[in-house]
C-alpha positions in Angstrom: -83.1 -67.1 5.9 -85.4 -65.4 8.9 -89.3 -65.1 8.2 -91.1 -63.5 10.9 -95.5 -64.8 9.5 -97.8 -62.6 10.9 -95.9 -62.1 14.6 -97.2 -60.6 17.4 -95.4 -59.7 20.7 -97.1 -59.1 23.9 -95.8 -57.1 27.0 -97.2 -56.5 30.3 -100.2 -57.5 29.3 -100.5 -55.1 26.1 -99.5 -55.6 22.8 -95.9 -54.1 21.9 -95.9 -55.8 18.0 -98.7 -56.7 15.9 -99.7 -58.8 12.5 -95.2 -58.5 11.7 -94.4 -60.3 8.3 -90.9 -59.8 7.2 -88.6 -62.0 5.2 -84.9 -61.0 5.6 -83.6 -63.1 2.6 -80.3 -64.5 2.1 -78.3 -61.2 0.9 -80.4 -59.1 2.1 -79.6 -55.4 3.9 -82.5 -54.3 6.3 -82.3 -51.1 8.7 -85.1 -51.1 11.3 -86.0 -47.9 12.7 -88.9 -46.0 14.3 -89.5 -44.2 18.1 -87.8 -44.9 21.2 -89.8 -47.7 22.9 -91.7 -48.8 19.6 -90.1 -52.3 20.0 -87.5 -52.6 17.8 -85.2 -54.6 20.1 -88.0 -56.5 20.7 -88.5 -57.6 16.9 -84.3 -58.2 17.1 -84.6 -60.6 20.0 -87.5 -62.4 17.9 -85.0 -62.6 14.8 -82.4 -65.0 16.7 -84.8 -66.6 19.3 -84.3 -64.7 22.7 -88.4 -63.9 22.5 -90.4 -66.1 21.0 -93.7 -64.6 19.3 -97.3 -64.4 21.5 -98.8 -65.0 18.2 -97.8 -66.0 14.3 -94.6 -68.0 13.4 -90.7 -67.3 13.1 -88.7 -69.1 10.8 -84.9 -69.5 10.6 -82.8 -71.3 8.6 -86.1 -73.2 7.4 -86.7 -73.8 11.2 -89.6 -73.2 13.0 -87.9 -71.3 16.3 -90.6 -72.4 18.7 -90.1 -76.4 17.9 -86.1 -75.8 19.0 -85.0 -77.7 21.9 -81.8 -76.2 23.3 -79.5 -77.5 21.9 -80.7 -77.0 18.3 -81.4 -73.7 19.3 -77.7 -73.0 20.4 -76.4 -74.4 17.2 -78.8 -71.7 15.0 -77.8 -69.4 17.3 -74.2 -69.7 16.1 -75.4 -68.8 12.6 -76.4 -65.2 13.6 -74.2 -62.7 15.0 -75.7 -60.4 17.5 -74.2 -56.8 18.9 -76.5 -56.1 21.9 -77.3 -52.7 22.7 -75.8 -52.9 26.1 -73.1 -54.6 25.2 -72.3 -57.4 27.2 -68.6 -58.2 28.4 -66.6 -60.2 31.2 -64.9 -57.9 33.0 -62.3 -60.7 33.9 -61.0 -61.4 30.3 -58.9 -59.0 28.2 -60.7 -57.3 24.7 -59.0 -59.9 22.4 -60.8 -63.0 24.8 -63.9 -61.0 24.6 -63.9 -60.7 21.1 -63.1 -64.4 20.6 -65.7 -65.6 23.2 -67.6 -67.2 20.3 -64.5 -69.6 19.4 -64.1 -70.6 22.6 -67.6 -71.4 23.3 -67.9 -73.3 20.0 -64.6 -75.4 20.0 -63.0 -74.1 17.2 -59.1 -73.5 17.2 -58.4 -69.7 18.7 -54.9 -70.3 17.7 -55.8 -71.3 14.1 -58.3 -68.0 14.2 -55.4 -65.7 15.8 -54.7 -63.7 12.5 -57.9 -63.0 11.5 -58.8 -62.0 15.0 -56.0 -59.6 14.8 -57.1 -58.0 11.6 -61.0 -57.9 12.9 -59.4 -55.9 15.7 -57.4 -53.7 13.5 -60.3 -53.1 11.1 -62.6 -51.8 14.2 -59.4 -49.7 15.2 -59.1 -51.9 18.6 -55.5 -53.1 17.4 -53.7 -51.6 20.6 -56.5 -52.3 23.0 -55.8 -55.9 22.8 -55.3 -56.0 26.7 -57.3 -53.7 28.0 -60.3 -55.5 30.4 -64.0 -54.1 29.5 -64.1 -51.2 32.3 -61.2 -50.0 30.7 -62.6 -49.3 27.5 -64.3 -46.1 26.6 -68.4 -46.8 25.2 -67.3 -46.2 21.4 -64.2 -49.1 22.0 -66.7 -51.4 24.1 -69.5 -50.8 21.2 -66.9 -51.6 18.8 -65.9 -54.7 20.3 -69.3 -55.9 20.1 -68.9 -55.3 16.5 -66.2 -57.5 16.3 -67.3 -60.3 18.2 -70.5 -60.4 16.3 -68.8 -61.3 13.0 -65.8 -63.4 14.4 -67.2 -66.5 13.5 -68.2 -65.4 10.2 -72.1 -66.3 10.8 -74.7 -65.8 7.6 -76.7 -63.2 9.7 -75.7 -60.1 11.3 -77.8 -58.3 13.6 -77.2 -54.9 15.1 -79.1 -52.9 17.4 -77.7 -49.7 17.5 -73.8 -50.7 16.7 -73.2 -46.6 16.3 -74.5 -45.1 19.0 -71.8 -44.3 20.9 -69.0 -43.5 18.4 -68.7 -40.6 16.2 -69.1 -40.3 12.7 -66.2 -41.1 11.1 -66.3 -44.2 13.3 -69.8 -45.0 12.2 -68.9 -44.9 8.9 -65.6 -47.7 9.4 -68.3 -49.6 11.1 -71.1 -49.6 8.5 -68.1 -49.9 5.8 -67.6 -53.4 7.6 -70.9 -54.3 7.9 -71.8 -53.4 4.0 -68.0 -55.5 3.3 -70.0 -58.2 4.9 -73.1 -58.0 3.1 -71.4 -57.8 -0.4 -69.7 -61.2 0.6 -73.0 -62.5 1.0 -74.4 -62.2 4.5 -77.8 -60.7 5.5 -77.8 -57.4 7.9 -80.1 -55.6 9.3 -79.5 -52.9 11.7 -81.6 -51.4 14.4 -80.8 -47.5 14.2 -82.3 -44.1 15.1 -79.5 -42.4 13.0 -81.1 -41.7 9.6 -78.5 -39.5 8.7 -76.3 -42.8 8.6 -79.4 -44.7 7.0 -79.1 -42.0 4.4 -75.2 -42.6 3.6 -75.4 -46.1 3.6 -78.1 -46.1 1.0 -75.4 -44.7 -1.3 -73.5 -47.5 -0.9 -75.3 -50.4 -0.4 -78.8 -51.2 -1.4 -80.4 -51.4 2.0 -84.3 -51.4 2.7 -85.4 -49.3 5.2 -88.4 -50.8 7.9 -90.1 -49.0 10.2 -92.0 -50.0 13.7 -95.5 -47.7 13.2 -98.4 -48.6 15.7 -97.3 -51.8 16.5 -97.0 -52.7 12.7 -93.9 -53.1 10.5 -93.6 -50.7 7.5 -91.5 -49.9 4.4 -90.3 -46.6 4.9 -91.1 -44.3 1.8 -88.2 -42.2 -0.1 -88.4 -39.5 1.8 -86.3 -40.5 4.6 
């Protein structure tokens, strides 16, 4: 599905990740975690082609991200959901044309889409917010949203960097109970998080396998976390 070989990711003139190998197979549910800084937003932005590696090879979708032109890169880009740390919204456009940006983008029918974009909504507990614009929203809403318009095109990969850090728990549970919802059905997740009490819950629910960013280097955390 994604196959980082051997990656290596320099920054300002120093190296941020080195020697990464990490297959995120079809099915698959990863969390990444590890110290503020250690670079794994950097790694995430690797996964779906924002960076592209100093060194070593990734591999999408049996694709080779670095031989993409632009347009083959948009359309694998369409095939993983991404919820941005910062989340990123047009302040012009309601919640519900937020959310269903991806549709719009792609061609695809928002009318036909309309239920299911309801329930998404409902699911993330955004149901009345429909209207609201971006600066209206609180940071657990907007991060929820994000959520949402992640998965609203249903893609096979789901990455999330941080989708719980500004909600509380029992909101971070209905959002990982989504996210696990979509790995039984199939999709591959992996989630960027420096909560390992919610690493720790979702382990009892789904079986996840936990990475962390060590020294530059990619590691499988032990059973102690």
């Amino acid at each position: 599905m994604i196959e980082l070989d051997n990656v290596g990711y320099s920054y300002g003139g120093g190296d941020l990740l080195s020697d990464i190998s990490v297959q995120l197979a079809p099915g698959s549910f990863h969390f990444l975690t590890g110290p503020s800084g250690s670079g794994k937003t950097t790694l995430m932005k690797l996964c779906y082609g924002a960076l592209l590696p100093t060194s070593g090879q990734v591999r999408a979708f049996d694709a080779d991200m670095a031989s993409l032109d632009r347009d083959q890169m948009a359309l694998l880009r369409r095939r993983i959901g991404v919820v941005h740390q910062d989340c990123r919204f047009l302040d012009h456009l309601p919640l519900a044309d937020n959310v269903a940006l991806p549709l719009t983008v792609s061609g695809r029918d928002r009318g036909a889409e309309s239920e299911n974009l309801a329930e998404l909504l409902a699911w993330v507990g955004l149901g009345s917010r429909t209207d609201a614009l971006p600066p209206e929203l609180s940071g657990g809403e907007r991060q929820r949203a994000a959520l949402a318009r992640a998965v609203i095109m249903s893609p096979d990969v789901v990455l999330a960097d941080e989708p719980t850090g500004n909600v509380d728990w029992e909101m971070s549970q209905r959002l990982l109970q989504l996210l696990v919802e979509l790995n039984r059905m199939g999709k591959t997740v992996l989630i960027a998080s420096h909560d390992l009490t919610l690493i720790r819950a979702a382990k009892s629910h789904v079986q996840a396998r936990v990475l962390r960013i060590s020294n530059r280097r990619l590691q499988l955390a032990g059973a102690d976390l």
